[in-house]
N, C-alpha and C positions, 0 to 999 in steps of 0.2 A: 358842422357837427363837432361837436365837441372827442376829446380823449381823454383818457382816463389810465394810469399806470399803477399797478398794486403793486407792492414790491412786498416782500419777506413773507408773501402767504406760503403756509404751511403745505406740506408735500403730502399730507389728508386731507385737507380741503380740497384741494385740487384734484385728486381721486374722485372726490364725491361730487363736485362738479364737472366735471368728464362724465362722470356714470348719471348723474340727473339728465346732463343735455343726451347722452344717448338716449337714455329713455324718450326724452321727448322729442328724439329724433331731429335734433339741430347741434348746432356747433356749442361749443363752450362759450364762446366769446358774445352765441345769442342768447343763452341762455343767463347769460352774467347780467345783461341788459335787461331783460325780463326782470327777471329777479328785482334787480337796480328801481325797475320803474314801478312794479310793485312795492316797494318797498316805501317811496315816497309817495304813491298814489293814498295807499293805507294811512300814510301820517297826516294827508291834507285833511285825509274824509274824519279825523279821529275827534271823537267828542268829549274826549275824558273815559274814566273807568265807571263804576257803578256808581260809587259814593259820589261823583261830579255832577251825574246826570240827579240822582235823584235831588242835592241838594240845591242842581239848578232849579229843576222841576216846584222845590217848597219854596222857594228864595220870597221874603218880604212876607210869607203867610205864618200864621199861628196859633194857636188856640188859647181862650178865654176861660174854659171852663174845667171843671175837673175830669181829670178820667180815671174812672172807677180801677182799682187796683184788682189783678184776675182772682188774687185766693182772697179777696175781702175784705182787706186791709188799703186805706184811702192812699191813693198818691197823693204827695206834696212837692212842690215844686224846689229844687236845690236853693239855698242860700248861701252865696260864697261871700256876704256880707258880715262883719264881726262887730 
C-alpha cells in the first residue's frame, strides 16, 4: 500500500476533518481515504457537464428544413460568409 504525506494543510481543515470522521465514527486517517477514493471514483464515472452530453448526444445530426419562428417571424439560418 501506498503513503501519502500532506504537509501545510490548514489548522481548519483539519478541525473539520476530525469532526467529519467523528461523525462517521472512524479515524481521520480513514476518513481521508474515503474521501480520497471518492474522490477519483467520481472522476472516472464523469461524462462531461450538460452541454458535453447533450452535444455528444446530436453529434453528426442536423436539420434540413426550416423552423418556424415562435412570434411568426421565419428563421433563417446565420451567414458568417461576406
Amino acid at each position: 500500500m501506498a503513503q501519502l504525506v500532506v504537509r501545510n494543510l490548514e489548522d481548519d481543515v483539519k478541525k473539520r476533518l476530525q469532526r467529519r470522521a467523528a461523525r462517521h465514527r472512524r479515524s481521520v486517517e480513514e476518513e481521508v481515504r474515503d474521501i480520497l477514493r471518492n474522490a477519483v471514483r467520481d472522476e472516472s464515472r464523469s461524462t462531461g457537464g450538460l452541454g458535453t452530453r447533450i452535444a455528444r448526444r446530436f453529434a453528426g445530426r442536423g436539420i434540413d428544413f426550416q423552423i418556424p419562428e415562435f412570434r411568426g417571424e421565419q428563421a433563417h439560418p446565420a451567414d458568417f460568409e461576406e
